[in-house]
RODO-2510 file (C-alpha; in nm, 4 decimals, decimal comma):
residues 259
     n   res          X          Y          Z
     1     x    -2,0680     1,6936     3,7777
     2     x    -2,2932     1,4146     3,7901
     3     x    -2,2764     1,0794     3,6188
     4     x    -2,4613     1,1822     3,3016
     5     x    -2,2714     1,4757     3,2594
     6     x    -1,9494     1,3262     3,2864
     7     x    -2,0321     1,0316     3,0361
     8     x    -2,1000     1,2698     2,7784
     9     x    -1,7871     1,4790     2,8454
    10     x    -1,5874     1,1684     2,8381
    11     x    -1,7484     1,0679     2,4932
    12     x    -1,6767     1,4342     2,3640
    13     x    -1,2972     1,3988     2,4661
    14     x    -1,2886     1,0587     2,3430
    15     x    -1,3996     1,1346     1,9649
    16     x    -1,1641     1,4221     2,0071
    17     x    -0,8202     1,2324     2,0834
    18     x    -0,9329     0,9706     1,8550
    19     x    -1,0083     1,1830     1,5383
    20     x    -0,6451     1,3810     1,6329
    21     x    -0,4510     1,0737     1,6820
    22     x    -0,5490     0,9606     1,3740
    23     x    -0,4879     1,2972     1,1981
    24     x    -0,1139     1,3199     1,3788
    25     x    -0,0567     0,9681     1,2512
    26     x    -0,0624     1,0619     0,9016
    27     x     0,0431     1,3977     0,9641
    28     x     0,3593     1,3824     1,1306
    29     x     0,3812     1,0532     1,0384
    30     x     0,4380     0,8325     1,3392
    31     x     0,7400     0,6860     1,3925
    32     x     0,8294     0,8075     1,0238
    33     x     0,5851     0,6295     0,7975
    34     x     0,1987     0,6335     0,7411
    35     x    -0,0925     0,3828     0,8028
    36     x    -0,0677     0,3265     0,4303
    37     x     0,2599     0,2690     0,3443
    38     x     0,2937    -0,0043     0,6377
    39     x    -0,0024    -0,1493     0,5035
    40     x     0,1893    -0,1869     0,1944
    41     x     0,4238    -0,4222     0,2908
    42     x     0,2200    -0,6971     0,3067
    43     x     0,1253    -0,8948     0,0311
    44     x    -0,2087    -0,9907     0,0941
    45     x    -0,5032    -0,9957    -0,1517
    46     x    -0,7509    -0,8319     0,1375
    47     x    -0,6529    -0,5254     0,1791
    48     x    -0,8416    -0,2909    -0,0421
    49     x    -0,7516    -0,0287    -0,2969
    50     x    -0,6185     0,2924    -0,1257
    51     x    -0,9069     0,5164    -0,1762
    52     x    -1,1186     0,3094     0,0402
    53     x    -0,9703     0,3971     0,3057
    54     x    -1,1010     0,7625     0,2528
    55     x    -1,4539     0,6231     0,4343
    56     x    -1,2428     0,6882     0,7894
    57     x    -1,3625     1,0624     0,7043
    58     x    -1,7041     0,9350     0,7013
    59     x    -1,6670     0,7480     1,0581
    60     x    -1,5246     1,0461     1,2216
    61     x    -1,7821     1,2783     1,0539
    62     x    -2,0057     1,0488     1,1823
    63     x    -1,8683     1,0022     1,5499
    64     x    -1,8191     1,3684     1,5331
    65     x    -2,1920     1,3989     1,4593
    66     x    -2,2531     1,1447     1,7884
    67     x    -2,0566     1,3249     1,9965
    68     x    -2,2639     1,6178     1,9560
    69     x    -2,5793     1,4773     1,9780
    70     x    -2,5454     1,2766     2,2989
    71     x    -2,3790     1,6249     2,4773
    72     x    -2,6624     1,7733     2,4545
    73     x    -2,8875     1,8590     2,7854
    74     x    -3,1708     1,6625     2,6713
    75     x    -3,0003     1,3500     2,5590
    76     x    -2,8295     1,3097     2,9360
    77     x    -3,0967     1,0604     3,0635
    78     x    -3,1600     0,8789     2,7018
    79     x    -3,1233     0,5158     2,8156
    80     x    -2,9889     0,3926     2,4962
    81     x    -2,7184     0,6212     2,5283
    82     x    -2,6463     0,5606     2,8670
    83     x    -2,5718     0,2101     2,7973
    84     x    -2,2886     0,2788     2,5006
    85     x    -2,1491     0,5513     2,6629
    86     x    -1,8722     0,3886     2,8319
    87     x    -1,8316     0,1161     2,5688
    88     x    -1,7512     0,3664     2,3288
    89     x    -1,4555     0,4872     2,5516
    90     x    -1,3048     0,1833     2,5444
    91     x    -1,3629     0,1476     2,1531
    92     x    -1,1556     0,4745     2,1260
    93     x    -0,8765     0,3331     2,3386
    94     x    -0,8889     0,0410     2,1287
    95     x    -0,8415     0,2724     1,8222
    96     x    -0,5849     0,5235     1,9418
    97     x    -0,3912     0,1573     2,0890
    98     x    -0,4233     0,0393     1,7169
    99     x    -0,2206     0,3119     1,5750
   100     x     0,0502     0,3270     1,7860
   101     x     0,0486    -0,0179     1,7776
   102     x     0,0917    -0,0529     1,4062
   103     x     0,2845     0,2373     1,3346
   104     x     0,5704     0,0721     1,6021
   105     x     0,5427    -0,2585     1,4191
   106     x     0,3855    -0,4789     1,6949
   107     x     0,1941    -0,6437     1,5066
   108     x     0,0689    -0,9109     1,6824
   109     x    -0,0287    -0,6698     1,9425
   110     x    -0,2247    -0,4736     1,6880
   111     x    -0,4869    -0,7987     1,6414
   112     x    -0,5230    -0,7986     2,0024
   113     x    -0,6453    -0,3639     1,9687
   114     x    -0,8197    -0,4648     1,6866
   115     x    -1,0051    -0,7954     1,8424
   116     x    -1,0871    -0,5287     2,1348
   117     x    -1,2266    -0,2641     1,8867
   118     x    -1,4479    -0,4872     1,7236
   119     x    -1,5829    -0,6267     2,0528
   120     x    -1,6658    -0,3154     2,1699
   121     x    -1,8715    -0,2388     1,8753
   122     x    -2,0226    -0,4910     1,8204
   123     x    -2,1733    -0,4590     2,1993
   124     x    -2,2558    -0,1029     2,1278
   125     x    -2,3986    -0,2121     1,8002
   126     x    -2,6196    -0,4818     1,9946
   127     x    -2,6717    -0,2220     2,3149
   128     x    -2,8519    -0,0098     2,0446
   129     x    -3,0587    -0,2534     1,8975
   130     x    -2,9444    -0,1050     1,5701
   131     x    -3,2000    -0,2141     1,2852
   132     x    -3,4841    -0,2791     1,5391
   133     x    -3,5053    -0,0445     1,8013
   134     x    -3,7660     0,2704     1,6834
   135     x    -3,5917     0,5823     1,7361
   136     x    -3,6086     0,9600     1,6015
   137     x    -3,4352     1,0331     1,2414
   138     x    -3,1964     1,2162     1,4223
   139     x    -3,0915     0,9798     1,6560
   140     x    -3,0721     0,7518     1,3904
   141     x    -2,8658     0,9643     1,1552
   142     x    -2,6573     1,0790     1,4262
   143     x    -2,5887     0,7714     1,6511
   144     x    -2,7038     0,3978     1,4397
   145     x    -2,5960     0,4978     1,1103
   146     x    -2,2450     0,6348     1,2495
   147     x    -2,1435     0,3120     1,4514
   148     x    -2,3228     0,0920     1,1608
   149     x    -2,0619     0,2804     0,9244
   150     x    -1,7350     0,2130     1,1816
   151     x    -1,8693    -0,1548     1,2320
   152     x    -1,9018    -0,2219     0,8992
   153     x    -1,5362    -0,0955     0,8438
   154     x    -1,3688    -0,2529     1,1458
   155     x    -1,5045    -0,6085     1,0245
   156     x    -1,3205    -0,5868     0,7309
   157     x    -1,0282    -0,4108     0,9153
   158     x    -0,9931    -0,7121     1,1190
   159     x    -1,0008    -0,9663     0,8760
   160     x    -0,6988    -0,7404     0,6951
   161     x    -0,5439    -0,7383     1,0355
   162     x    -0,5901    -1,1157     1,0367
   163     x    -0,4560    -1,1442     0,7304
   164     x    -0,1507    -0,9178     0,7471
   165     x    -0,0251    -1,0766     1,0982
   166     x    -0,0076    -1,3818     0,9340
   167     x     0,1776    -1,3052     0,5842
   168     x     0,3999    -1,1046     0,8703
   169     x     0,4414    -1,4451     1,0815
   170     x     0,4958    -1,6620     0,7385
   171     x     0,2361    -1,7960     0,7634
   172     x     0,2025    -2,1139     0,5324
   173     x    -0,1350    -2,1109     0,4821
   174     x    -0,1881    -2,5020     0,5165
   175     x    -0,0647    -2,5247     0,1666
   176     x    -0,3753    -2,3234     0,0403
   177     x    -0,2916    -2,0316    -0,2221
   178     x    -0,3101    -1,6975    -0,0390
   179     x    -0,5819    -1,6543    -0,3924
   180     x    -0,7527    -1,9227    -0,2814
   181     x    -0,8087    -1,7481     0,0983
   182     x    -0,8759    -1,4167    -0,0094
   183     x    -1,1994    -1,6259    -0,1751
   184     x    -1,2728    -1,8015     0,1464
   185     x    -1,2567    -1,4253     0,3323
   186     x    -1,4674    -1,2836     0,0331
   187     x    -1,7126    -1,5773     0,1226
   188     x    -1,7415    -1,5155     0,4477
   189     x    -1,8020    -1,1599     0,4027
   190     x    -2,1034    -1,2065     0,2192
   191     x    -2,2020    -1,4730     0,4516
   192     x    -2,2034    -1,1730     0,7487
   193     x    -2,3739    -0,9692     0,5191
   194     x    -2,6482    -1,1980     0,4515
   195     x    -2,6995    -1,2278     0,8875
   196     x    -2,6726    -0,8821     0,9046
   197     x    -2,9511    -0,8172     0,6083
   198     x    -3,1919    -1,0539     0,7501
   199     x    -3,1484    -1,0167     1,0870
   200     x    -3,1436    -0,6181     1,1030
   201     x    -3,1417    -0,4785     0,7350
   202     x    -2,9116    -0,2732     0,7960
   203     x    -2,8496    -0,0751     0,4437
   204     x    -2,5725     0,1726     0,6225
   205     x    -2,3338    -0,1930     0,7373
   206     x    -2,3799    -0,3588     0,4158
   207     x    -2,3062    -0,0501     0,1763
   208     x    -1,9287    -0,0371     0,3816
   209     x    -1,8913    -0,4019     0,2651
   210     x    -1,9898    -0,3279    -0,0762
   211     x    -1,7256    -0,0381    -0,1121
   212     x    -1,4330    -0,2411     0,0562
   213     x    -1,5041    -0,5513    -0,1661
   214     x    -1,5467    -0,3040    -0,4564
   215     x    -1,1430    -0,1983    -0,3342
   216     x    -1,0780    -0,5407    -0,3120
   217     x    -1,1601    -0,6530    -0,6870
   218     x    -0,9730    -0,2632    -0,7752
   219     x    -0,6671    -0,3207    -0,6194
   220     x    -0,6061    -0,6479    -0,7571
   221     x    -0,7915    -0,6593    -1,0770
   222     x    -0,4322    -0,8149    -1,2149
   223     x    -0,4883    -1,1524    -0,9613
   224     x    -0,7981    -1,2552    -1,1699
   225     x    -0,9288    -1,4837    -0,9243
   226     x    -0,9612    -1,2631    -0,6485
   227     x    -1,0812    -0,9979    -0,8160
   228     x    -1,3633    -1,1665    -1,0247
   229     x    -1,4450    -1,3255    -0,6888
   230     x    -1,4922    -0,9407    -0,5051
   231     x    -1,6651    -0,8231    -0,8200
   232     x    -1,9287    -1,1124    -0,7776
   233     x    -1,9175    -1,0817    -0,4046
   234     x    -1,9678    -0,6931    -0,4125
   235     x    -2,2660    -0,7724    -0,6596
   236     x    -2,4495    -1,0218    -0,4281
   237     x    -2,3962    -0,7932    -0,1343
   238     x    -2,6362    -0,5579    -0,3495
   239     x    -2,8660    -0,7979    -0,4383
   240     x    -2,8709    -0,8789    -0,0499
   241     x    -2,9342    -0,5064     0,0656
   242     x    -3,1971    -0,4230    -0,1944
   243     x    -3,4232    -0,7710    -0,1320
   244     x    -3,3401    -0,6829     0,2768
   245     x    -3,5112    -0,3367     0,1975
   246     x    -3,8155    -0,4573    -0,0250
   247     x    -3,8542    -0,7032     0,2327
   248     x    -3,8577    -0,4532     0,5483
   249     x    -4,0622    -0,2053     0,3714
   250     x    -4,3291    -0,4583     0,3406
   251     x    -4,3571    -0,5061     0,6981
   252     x    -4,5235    -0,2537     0,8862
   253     x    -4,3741    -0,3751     1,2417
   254     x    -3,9895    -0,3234     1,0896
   255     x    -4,0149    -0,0224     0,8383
   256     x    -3,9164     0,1953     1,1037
   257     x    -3,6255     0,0257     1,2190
   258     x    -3,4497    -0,0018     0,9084
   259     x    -3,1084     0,1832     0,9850
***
């Protein structure tokens, strides 16, 4: 088997035991309680509305969709898939690490899977040139739009995880009102969003943050602060993608790039 060959089949067996660990965690669940209910526990004002979390059926549609496209014989020399290839592996191990991680209560471990899982997409993300490299539709649908999707989702993942470690450690919080951060997150949310729109207006990325902070403001729509704050955010996250898209569409040397 040459090298090709055998990055591909790794990929393939990668999305696999990632898409079943996930599954099994849930299913079985592990170590006697879901993602969800852990998740729970914490009283944080970042963690979004339950139904959110539904989009993970979207990421592994989407990696299934990637997995798939790079196996096939005429993808085995395409450079930009050569260079994520291996990434990607260790994004998975990241993942599957995560679970186990969090469903045995190390929590500060989990921040340290999660830190890893973000890095690794966010060098796949860059290794792609996401939003300004030319490529086919399908390689588009079936490779940028998937890992915009899971990066979109594992920024605001972290900042949950960030945020859940610490009400686990007691975190004090400098004497600032755990309302008052879940603002300052919210913030810098639509900060990232606003890099990501004019840097590489990427509608895929910024629709994830819309539906999280749209969780956000509909999980806690009793903590009026917060959730006037996500309602706002979600809104100018809109405003953001739409303007990002009018502008792109303008310019003849970036239409095509638009993820």
């Amino acid at each position: 088997m040459n090298n090709d060959k055998l990055r591909q089949a790794i990929v393939v067996v990668m999305v696999i035991a990632t898409i079943v660990v996930n599954g099994l965690a849930t299913a079985l669940p592990l170590n006697g309680q879901t993602t969800g209910e852990i998740s729970d526990r914490f009283q944080v004002f970042f963690v979004p509305a339950g139904y959110v979390f539904s989009i993970w059926g979207l990421i592994y549609l989407g990696l299934g969709a990637y997995a798939i496209y790079q196996a096939l014989p005429a993808q085995a020399g395409n450079p930009r898939l050569k260079r994520i290839g291996y990434i990607f592996a260790i994004s998975s191990l990241a993942n599957i690490a995560w679970i186990f991680l969090w469903h045995y209560e190390q929590f500060p471990l989990t921040l340290v899977a999660m830190l890893a899982l973000l890095a690794s997409l966010i060098v796949i993300y860059l290794r792609l040139d996401i939003g300004r490299a030319k490529v086919p539709s399908a390689e588009r649908w079936t490779v940028d739009v998937p890992f915009s999707i899971y990066l979109g989702w594992i920024t605001v993942a972290t900042i949950a995880n960030v945020t859940s470690l610490l009400d686990f450690l007691n975190w004090s919080g400098w004497g600032i009102q755990p309302e008052v951060w879940a603002v300052i997150m919210l913030i810098a949310g639509l900060a990232i969003a606003a890099a990501v729109s004019l840097t590489r207006g990427d509608v895929a990325y910024l629709l994830v943050l819309i539906w999280a902070f749209v969780g956000i403001a509909v999980k806690h729509q009793g903590t009026t602060l917060v959730a006037t704050t996500a309602w706002i955010v979600s809104g100018l996250v809109l405003v953001i993608l739409v303007a990002g898209v009018f502008l792109r569409s303008r310019s003849p040397a970036t239409s095509d790039a638009v993820g």
